[in-house]
C-alpha positions as CSV (number, residue, x, y, z in Angstrom):
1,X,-1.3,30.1,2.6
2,X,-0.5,31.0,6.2
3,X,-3.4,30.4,8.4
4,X,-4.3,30.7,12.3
5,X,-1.0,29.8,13.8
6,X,-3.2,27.2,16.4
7,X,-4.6,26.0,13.6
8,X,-1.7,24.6,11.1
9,X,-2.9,23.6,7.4
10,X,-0.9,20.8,8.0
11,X,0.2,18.1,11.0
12,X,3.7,16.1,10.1
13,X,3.4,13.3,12.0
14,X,7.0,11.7,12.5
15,X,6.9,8.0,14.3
16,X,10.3,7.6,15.9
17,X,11.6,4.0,17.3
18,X,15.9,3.3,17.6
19,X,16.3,6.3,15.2
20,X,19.3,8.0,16.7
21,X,21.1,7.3,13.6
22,X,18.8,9.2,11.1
23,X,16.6,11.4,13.4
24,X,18.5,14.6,12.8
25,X,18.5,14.4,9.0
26,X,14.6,13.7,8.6
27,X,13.6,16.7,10.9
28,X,16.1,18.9,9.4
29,X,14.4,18.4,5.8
30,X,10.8,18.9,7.4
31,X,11.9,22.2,9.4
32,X,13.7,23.2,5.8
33,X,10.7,23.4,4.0
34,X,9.6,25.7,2.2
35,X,6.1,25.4,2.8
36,X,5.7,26.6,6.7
37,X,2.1,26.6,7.9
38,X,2.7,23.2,9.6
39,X,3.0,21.8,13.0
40,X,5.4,18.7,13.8
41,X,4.2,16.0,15.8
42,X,7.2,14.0,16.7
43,X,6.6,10.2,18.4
44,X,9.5,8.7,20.5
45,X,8.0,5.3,20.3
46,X,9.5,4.0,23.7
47,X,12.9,4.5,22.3
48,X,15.6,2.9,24.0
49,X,18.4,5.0,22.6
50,X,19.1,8.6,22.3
51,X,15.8,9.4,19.6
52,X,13.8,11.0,22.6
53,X,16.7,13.5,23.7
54,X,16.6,13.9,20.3
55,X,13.4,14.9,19.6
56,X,13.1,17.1,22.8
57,X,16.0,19.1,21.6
58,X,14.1,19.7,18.9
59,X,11.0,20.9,20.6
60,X,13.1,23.4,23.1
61,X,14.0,25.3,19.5
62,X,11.5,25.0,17.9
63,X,8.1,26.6,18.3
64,X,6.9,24.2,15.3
65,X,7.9,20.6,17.1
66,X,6.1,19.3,19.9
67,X,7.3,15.5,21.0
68,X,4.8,12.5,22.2
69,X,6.8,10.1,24.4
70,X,4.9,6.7,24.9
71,X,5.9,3.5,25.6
72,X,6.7,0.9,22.6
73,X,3.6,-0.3,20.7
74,X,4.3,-0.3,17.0
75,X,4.4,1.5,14.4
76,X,0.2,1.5,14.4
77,X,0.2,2.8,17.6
78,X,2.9,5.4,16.9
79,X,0.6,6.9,14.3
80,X,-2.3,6.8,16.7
81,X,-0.4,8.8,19.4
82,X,0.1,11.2,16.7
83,X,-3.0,12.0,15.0
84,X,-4.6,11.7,17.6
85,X,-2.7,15.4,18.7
86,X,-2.9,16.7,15.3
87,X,-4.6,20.3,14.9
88,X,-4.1,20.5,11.1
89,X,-6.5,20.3,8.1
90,X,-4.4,18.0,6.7
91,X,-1.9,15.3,7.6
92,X,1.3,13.4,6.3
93,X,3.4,10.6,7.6
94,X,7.1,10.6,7.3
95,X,9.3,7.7,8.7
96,X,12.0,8.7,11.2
97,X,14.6,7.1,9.2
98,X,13.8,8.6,6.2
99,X,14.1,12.7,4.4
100,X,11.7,14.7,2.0
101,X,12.7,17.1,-0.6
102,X,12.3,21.2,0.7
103,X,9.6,22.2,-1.8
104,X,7.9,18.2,-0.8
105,X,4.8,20.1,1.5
106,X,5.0,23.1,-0.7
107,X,4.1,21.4,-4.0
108,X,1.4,18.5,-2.0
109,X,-0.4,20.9,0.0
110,X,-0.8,23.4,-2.6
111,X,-2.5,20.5,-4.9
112,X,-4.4,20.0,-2.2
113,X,-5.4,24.0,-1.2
114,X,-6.2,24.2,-5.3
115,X,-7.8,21.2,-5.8
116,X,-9.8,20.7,-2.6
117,X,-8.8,16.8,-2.8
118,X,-8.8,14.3,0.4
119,X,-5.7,12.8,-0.9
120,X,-2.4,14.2,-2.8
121,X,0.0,11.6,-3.8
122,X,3.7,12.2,-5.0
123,X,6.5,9.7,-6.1
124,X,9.5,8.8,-4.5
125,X,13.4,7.8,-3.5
126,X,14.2,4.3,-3.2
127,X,18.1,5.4,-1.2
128,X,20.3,2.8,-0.6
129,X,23.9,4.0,0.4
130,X,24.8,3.1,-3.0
131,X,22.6,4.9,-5.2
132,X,18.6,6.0,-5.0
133,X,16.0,5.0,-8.1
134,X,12.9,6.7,-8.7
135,X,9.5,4.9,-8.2
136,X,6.3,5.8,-9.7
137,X,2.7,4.6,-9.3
138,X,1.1,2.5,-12.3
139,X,-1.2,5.3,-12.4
140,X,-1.8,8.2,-14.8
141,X,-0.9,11.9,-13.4
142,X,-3.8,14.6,-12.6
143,X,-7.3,14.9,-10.3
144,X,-9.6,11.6,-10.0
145,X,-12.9,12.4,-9.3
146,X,-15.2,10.0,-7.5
147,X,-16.5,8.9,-10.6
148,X,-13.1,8.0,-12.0
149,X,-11.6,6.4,-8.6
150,X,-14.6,4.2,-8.9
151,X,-13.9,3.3,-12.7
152,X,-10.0,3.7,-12.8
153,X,-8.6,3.5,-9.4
154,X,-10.3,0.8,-7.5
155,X,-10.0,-1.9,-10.2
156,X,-6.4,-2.0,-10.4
157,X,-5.4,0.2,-7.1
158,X,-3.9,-3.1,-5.3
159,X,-3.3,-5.2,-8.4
160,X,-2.4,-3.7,-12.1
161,X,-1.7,-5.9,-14.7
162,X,-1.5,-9.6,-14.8
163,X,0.8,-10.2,-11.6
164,X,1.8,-8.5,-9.7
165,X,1.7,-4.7,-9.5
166,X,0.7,-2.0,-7.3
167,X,-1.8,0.3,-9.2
168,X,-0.8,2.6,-6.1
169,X,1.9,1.4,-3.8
170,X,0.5,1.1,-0.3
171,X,2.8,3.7,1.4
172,X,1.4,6.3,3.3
173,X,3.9,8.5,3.4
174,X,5.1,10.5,0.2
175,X,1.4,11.8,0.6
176,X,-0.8,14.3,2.2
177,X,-4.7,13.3,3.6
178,X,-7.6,15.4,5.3
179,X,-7.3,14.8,8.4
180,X,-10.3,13.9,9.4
181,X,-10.9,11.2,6.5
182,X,-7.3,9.6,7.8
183,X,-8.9,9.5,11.4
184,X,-11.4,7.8,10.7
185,X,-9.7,4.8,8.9
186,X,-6.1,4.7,11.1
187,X,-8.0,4.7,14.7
188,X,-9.6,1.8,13.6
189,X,-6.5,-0.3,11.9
190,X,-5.6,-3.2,14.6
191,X,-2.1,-2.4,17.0
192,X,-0.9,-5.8,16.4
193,X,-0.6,-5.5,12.7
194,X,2.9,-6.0,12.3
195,X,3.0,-6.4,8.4
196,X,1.6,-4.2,6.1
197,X,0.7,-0.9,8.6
198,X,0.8,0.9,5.6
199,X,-1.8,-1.5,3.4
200,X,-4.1,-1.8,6.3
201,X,-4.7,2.2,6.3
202,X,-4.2,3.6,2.5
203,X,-6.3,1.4,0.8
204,X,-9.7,2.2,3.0
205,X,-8.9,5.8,3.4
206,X,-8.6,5.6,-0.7
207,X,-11.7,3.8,-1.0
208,X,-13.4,6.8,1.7
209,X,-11.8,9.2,-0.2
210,X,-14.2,11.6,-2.5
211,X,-11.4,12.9,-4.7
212,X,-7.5,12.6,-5.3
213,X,-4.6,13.9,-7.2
214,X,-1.6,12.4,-8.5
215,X,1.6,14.1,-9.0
216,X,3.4,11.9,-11.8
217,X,7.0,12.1,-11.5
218,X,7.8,14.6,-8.8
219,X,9.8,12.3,-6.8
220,X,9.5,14.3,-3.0
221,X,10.1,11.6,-0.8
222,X,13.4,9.8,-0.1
223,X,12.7,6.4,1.8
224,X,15.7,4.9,3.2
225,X,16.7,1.0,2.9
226,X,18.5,0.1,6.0
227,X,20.5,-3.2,6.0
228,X,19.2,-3.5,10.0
229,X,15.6,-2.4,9.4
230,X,13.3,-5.6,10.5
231,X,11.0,-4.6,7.6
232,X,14.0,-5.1,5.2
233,X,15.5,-8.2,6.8
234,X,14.6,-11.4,4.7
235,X,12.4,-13.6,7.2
236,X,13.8,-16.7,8.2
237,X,10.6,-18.5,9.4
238,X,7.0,-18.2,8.5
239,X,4.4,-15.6,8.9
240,X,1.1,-16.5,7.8
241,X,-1.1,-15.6,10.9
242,X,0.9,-12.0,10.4
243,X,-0.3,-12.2,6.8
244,X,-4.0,-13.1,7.8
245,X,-4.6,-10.6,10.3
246,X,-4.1,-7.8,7.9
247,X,-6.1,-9.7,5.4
248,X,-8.6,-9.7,7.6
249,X,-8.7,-6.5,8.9
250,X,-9.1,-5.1,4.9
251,X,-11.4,-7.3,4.4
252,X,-13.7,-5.7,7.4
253,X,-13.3,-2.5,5.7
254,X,-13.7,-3.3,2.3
255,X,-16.9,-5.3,3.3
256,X,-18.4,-1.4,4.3
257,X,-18.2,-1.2,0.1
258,X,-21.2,-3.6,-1.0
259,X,-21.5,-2.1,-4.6
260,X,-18.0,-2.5,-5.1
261,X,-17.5,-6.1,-3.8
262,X,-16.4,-7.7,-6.6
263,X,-13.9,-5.2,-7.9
264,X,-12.2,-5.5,-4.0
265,X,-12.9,-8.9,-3.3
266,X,-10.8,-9.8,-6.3
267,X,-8.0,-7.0,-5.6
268,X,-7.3,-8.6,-2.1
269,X,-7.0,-12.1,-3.1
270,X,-4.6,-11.1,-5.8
271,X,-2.5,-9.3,-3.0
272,X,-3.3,-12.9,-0.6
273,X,-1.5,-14.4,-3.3
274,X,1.6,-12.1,-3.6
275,X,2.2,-12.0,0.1
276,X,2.1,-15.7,0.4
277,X,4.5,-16.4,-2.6
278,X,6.9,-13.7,-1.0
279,X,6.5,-15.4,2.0
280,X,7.1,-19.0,1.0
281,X,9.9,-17.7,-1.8
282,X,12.1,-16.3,1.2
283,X,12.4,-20.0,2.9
284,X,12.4,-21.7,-0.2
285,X,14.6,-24.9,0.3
286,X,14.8,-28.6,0.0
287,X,14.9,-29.5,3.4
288,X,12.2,-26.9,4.2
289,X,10.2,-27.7,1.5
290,X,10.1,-31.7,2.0
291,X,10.6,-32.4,5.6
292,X,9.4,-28.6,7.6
293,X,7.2,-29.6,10.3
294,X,6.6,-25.9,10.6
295,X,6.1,-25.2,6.5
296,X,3.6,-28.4,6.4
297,X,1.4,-26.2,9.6
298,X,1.8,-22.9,7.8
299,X,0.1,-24.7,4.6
300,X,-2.7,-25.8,6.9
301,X,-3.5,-22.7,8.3
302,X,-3.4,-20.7,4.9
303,X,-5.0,-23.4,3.4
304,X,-8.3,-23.3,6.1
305,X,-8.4,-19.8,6.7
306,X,-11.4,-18.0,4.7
307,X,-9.0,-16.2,3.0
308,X,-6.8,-18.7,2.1
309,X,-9.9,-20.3,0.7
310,X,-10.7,-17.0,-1.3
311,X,-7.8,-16.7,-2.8
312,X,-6.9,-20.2,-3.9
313,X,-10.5,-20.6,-5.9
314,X,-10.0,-16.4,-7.3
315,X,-6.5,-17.3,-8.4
316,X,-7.0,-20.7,-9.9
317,X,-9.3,-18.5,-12.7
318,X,-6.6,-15.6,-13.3
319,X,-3.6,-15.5,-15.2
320,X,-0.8,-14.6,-12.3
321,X,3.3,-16.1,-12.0
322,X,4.3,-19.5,-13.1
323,X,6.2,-19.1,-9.5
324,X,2.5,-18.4,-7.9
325,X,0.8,-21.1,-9.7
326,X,2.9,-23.4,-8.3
327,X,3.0,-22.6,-4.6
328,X,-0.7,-22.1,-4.8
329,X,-0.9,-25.5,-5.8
330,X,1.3,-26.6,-3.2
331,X,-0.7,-24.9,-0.5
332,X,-4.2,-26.3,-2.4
333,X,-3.2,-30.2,-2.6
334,X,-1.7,-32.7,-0.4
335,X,1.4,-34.7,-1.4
336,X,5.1,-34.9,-2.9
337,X,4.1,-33.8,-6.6
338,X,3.1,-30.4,-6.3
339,X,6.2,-29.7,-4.1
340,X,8.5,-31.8,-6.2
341,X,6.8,-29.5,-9.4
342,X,7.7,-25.9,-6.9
343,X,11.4,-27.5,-6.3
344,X,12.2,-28.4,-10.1
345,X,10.9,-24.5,-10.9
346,X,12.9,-23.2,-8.1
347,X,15.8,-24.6,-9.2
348,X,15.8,-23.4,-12.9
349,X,15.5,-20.2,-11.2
350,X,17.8,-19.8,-9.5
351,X,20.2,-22.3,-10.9
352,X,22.3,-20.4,-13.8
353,X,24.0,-23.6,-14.9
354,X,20.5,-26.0,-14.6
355,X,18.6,-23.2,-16.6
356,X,21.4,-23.2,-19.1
357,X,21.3,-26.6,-19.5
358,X,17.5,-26.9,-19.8
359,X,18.6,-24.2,-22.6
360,X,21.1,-26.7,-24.3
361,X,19.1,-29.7,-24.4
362,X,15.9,-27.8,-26.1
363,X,18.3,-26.2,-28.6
364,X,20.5,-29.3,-29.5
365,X,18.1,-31.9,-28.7
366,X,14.6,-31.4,-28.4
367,X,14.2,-29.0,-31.2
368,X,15.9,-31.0,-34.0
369,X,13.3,-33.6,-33.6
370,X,10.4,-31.0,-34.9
371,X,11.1,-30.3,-38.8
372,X,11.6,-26.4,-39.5
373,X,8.1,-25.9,-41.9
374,X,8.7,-25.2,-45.5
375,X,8.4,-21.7,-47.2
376,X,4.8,-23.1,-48.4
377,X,3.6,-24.0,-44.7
378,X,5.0,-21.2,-43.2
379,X,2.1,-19.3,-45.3
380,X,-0.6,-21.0,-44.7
């Protein structure tokens, strides 16, 4: 598959920020591959530690690796700064903390040189120091044609099953996209997202997208969960203007789909509704819950926002979390019952001993008092 060496089959775009740590072992696995018809597009992200000397030693060996040094902007921007230098036909993210497997291009960019598709999807690594698990997609292996995205994918590509699962997790790494088609999506995606970079970029290249493949179970991608990573850090106050400008920003491009707006419309209020509860489930507390000044403001501006609106009056009609019903309540209503009803469910939780009592007192108590139905009522 070796092409024009100007003109790579394929860009690696690698955004690096505070890396020093993991740097090394994420190029190493790139430049290991054996797939080679690629460039490597390294992006020191304003670094403040040694990940641009890094990176430029890199580049001085290596014909392959050229380095972008920019000032800090995010992760958004990062990816801009890179694709925006990319030559190739096709184009994959990896994260500078984390490593791919050496057959990873070999095995996505030939899908994608065989099957002409925009997008080639793989599974992955979740690595912890302790041990790695393998994640799939909820979706079935093999080529999706337009047709079938439409009919199979889209319906359930945010939201599979009754709550909550990705039909395709939002990553964009683990992949491989034309180019071109990622352009035009990720040059649009707003710099100060801060939450969900990934969401705001798959999902509309997906919905752009003419074709795909999935590769069921060839786990290629190792993505590494860092006890000091910001995205991994459990949030100790609220977010929901973070939450609402990527809401919004999907919303503008899913809104480009008109035939398709119910199917979306529905998808992206069933993701409002797992962001918020994972939001409000991280600070979940009595003092927080009762007597938060901030909480009580956060409620407001979910519950006036257009997409807080959306999703409380989708949700209310759908079956989703007993955990979910409740905070959407809480965020729907005024007063102490909703939250008292949120506290109560909270607590049987993530009480053992208050959920083995509840437990007791059914079995020894409540269920006595209903007599067991005789042989003849039982078949009825």
């Amino acid at each position: 598959m070796q092409r024009n060496k100007h003109i790579p089959f394929l860009s690696i775009i690698v955004p690096a920020y505070n890396v020093e740590d993991y740097i090394r072992e994420c190029v190493d696995s790139i430049l290991a591959q054996s797939f080679t018809d690629f460039e490597l597009l390294l992006v020191d992200d304003g670094s403040v530690d040694s990940t641009g000397e890094i990176c430029d030693h890199y580049a001085q060996n290596d014909a392959r690796v050229r380095v972008i040094h920019k000032e800090n902007g995010g992760l958004v921007s990062a990816r801009k700064a890179g694709l925006a230098e990319a030559a190739g036909e096709y184009a994959a993210y990896v994260d500078g903390d984390d490593w791919v497997a050496r057959d990873m291009f070999e095995k996505l960019c030939g899908c994608a040189a065989a099957q002409n598709t925009d997008i080639v999807i793989a599974d992955f690594f979740i690595a912890s120091p302790e041990e790695k698990s393998g994640t799939t997609q909820n979706m079935r292996a093999g080529r999706y044609s337009k047709k079938e995205l439409i009919r199979k994918v889209y319906p359930h590509m945010l939201c599979k099953g009754e709550y909550f699962s990705f039909g395709f997790w939002p990553h964009v790494w683990a992949k491989v996209f034309k180019r071109e088609l990622l352009g035009a999506v990720q040059m649009q995606v707003d710099e100060n997202i801060k939450l969900g970079e990934d969401a705001a970029c798959f999902y509309p290249v997906l919905l752009a997208a003419d074709n795909i493949c999935y590769l069921k179970e060839q786990y290629l991608y190792y993505y590494r969960i860092r006890s000091d990573s910001i995205s991994h850090s459990v949030k100790k106050t609220f977010y929901a203007e973070e939450i609402l400008r990527l809401l919004n920003g999907m919303n503008v491009q899913f809104n480009k789909y008109a035939e398709w707006q119910d199917i979306l419309h529905g998808q992206l209020c069933l993701y409002a509704c797992y962001m918020f509860e994972n939001m409000i489930s991280a600070c979940l507390n009595f003092k927080t819950l009762f007597f938060s000044k901030s909480f009580q403001r956060q409620l407001s501006v979910i519950k006036t926002s257009s997409a807080g609106q959306a999703m409380i009056a989708y949700c209310a009609k759908c079956r989703t979390s007993s955990r979910a019903k409740r905070i959407l309540r809480v965020i729907a209503e005024e007063g102490l019952l909703p939250k008292i009803n949120l506290y109560l469910f909270h607590l049987y939780e993530k009480v053992p001993l208050i959920n083995r009592a509840v437990s007791i007192l059914w079995n020894r108590v409540c269920l006595p008092c209903y007599p067991t139905p005789s042989k003849r009522q039982r078949t009825k």
